[in-house]
PyMOL CGO cylinders between C-alpha atoms (Angstrom):
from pymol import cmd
from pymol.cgo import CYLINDER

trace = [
    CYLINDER, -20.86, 21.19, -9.73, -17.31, 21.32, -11.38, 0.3, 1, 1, 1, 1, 1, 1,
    CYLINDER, -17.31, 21.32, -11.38, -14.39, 21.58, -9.21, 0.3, 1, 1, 1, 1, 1, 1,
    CYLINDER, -14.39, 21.58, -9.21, -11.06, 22.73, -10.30, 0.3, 1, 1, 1, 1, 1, 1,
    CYLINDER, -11.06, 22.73, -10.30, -8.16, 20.46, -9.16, 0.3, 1, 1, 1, 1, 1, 1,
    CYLINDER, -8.16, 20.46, -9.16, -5.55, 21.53, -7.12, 0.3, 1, 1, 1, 1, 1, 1,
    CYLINDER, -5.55, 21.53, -7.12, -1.72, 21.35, -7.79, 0.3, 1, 1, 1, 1, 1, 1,
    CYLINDER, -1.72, 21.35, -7.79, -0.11, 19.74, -4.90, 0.3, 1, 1, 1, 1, 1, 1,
    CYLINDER, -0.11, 19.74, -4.90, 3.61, 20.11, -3.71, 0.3, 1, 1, 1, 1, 1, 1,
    CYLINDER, 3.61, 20.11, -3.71, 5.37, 16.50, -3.45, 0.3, 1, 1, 1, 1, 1, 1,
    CYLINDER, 5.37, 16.50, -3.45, 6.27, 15.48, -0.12, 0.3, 1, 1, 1, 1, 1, 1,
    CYLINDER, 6.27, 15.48, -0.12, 9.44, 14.14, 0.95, 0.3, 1, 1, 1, 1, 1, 1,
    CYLINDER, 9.44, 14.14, 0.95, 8.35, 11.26, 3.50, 0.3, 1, 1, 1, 1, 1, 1,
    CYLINDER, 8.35, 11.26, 3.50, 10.81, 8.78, 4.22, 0.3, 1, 1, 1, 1, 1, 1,
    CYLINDER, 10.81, 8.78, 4.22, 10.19, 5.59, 2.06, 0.3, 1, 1, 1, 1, 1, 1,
    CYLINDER, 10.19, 5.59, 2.06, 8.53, 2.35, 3.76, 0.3, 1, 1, 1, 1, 1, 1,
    CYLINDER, 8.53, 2.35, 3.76, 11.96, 0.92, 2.39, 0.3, 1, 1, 1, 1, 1, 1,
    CYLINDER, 11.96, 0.92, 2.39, 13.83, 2.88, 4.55, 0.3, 1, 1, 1, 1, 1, 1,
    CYLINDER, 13.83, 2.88, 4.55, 11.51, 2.82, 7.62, 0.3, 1, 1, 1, 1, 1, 1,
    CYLINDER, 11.51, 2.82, 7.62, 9.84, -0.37, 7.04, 0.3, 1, 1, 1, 1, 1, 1,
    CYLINDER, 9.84, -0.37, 7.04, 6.79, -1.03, 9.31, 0.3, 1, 1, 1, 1, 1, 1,
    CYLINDER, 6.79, -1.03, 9.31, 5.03, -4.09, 10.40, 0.3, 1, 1, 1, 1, 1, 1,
    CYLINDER, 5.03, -4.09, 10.40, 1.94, -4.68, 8.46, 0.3, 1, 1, 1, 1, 1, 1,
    CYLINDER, 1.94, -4.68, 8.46, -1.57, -6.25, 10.04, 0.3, 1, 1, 1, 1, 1, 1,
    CYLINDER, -1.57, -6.25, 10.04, -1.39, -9.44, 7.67, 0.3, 1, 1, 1, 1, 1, 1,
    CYLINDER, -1.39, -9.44, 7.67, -4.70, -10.87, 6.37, 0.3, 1, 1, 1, 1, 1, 1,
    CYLINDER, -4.70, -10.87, 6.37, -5.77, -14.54, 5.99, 0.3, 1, 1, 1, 1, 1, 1,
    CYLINDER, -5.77, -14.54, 5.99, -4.86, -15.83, 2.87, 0.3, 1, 1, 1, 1, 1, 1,
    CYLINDER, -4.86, -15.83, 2.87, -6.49, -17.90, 0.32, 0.3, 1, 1, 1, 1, 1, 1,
    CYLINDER, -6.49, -17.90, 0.32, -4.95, -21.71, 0.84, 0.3, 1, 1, 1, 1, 1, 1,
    CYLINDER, -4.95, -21.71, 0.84, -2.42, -21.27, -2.68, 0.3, 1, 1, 1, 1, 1, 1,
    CYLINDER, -2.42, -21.27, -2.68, -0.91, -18.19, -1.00, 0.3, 1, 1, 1, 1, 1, 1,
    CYLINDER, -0.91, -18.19, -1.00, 1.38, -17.10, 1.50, 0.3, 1, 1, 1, 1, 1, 1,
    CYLINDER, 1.38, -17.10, 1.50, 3.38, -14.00, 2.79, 0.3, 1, 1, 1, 1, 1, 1,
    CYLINDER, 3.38, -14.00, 2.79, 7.15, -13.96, 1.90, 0.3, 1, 1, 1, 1, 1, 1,
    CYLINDER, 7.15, -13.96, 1.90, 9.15, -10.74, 3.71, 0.3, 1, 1, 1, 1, 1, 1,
    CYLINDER, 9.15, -10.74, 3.71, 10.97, -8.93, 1.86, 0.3, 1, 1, 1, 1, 1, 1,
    CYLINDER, 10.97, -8.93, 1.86, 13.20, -7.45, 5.27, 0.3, 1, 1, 1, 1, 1, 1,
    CYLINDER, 13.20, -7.45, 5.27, 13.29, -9.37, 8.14, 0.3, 1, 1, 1, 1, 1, 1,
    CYLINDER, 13.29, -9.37, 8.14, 10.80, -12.22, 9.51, 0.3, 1, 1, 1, 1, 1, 1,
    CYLINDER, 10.80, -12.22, 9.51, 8.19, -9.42, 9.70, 0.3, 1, 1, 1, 1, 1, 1,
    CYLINDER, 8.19, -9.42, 9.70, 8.96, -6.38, 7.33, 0.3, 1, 1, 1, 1, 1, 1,
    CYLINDER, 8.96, -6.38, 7.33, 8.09, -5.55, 3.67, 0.3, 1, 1, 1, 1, 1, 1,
    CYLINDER, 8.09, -5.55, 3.67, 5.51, -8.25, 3.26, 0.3, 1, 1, 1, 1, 1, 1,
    CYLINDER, 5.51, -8.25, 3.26, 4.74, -9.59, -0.54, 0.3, 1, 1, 1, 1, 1, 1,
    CYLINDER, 4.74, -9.59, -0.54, 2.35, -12.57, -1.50, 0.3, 1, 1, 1, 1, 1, 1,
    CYLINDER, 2.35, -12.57, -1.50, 3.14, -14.95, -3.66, 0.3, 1, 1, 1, 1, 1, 1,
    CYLINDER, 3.14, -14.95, -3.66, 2.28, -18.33, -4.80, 0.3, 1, 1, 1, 1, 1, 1,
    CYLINDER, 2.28, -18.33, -4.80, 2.45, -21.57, -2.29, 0.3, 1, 1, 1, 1, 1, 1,
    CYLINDER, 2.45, -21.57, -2.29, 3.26, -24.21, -4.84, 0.3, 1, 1, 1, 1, 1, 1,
    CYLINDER, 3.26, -24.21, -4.84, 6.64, -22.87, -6.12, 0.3, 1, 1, 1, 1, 1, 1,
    CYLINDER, 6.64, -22.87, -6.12, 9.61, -24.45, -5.52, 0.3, 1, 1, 1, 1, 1, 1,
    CYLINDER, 9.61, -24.45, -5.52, 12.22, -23.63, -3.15, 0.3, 1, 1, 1, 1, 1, 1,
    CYLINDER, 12.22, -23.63, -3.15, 14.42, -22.63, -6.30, 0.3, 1, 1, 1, 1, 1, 1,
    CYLINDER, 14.42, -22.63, -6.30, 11.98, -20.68, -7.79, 0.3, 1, 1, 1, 1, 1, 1,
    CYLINDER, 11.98, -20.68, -7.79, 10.92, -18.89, -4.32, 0.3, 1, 1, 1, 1, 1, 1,
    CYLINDER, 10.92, -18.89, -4.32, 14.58, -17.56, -3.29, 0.3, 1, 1, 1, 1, 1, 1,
    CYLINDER, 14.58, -17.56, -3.29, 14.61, -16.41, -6.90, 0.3, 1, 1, 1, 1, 1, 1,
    CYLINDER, 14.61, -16.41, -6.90, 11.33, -14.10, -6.82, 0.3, 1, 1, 1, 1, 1, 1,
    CYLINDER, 11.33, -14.10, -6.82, 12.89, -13.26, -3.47, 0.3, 1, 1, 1, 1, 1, 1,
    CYLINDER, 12.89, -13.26, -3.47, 15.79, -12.53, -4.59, 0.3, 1, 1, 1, 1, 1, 1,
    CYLINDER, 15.79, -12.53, -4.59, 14.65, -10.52, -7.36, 0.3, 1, 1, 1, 1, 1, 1,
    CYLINDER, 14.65, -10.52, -7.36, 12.00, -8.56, -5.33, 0.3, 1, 1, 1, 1, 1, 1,
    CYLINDER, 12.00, -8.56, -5.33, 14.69, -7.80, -2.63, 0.3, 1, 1, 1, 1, 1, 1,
    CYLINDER, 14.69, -7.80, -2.63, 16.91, -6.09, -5.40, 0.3, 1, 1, 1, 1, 1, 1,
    CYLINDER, 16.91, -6.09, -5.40, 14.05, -3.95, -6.89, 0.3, 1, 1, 1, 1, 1, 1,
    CYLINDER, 14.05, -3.95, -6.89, 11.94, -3.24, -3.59, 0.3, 1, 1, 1, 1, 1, 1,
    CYLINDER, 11.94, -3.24, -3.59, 12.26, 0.73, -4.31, 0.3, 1, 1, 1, 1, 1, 1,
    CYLINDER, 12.26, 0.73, -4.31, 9.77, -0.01, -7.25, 0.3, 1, 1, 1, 1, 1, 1,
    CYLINDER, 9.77, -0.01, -7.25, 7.19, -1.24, -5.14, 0.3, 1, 1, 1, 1, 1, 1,
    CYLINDER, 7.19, -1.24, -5.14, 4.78, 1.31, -3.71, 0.3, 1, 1, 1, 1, 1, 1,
    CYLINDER, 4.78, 1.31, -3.71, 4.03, -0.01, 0.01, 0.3, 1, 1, 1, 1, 1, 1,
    CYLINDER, 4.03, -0.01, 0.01, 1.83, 2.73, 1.18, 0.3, 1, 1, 1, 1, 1, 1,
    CYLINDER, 1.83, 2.73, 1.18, -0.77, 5.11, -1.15, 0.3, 1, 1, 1, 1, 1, 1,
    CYLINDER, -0.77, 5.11, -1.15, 1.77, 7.80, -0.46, 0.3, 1, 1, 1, 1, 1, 1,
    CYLINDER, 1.77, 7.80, -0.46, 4.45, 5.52, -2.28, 0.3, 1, 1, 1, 1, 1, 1,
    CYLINDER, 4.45, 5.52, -2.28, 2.53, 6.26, -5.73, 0.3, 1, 1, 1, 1, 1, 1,
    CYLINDER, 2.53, 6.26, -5.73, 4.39, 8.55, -7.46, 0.3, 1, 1, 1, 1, 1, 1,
    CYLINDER, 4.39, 8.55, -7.46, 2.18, 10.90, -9.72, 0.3, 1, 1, 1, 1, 1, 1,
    CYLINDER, 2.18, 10.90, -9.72, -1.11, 10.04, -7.70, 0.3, 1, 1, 1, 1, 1, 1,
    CYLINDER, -1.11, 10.04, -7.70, -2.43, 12.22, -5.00, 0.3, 1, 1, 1, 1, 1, 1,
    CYLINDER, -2.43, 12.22, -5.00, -3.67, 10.41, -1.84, 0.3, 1, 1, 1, 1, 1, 1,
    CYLINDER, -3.67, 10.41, -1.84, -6.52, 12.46, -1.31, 0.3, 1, 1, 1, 1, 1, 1,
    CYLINDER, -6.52, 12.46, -1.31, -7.98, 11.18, -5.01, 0.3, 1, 1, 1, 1, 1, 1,
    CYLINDER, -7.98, 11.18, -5.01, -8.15, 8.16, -3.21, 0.3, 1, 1, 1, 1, 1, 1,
    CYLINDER, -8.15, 8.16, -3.21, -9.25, 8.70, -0.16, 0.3, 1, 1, 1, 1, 1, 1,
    CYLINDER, -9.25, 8.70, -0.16, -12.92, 8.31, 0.65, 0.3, 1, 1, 1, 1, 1, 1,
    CYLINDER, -12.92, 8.31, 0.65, -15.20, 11.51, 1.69, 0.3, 1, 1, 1, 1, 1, 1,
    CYLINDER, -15.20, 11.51, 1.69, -18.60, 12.38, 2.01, 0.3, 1, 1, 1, 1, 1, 1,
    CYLINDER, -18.60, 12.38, 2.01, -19.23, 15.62, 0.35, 0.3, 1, 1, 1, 1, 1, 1,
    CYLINDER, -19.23, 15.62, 0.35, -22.54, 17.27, 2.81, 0.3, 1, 1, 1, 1, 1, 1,
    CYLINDER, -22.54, 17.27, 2.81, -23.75, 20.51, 1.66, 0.3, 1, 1, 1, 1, 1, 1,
    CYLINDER, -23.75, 20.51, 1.66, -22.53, 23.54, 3.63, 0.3, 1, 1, 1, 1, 1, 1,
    CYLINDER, -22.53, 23.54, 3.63, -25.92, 24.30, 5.98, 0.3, 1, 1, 1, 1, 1, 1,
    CYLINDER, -25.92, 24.30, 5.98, -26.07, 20.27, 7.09, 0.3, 1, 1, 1, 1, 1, 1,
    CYLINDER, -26.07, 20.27, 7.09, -26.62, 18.91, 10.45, 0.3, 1, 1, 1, 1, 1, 1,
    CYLINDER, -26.62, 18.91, 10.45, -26.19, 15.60, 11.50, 0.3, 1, 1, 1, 1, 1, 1,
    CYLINDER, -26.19, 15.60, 11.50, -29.11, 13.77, 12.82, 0.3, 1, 1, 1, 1, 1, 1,
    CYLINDER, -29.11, 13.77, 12.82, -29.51, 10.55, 14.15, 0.3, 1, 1, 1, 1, 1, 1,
    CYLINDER, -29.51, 10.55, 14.15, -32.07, 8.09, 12.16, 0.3, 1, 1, 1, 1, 1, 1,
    CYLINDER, -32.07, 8.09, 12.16, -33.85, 5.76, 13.94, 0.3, 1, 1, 1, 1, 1, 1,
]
cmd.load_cgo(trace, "trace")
């Protein structure tokens, strides 16, 4: 079965940058942590545990000034739409659920 793709409008969401949220942060691996990019809680990055303090307000730094760049939702990709990655389950048209014991 061959399926044409569809041409999508762009929307104009607001940015995370702009309205940041808090994320649900994960358990790292032991030679990572979270740095925050906004805040104690907003804009979350990961990076290394063993750098300096030098070299850590410089990535910081540096991050802070180019934030825009970073997509921090799927919807933040520019040129990808969401719904290529977004799982489904393609069913045929006549299906009906049934529950398998």
């Amino acid at each position: 079965v061959r399926k044409e793709l569809k041409i999508c409008e762009a929307h104009s969401e607001k940015s995370s940058v702009d309205e940041p949220h808090v994320a649900e942060l994960k358990e790292l691996p032991p030679h990572l942590e979270y740095a925050f990019l906004e805040g104690d809680d907003k804009l979350p990055v990961i990076i290394a545990k063993d750098l300096s303090i030098e070299e850590k307000t410089a990535l910081i730094t540096i991050l802070k000034s180019h934030k825009r760049a970073i997509a921090w939702k799927l919807s933040e990709i520019k040129g990808i739409n969401p719904e290529f990655c977004t799982h489904k389950i393609l069913m045929e048209e006549d299906f009906e659920p049934a529950v398998q014991h």
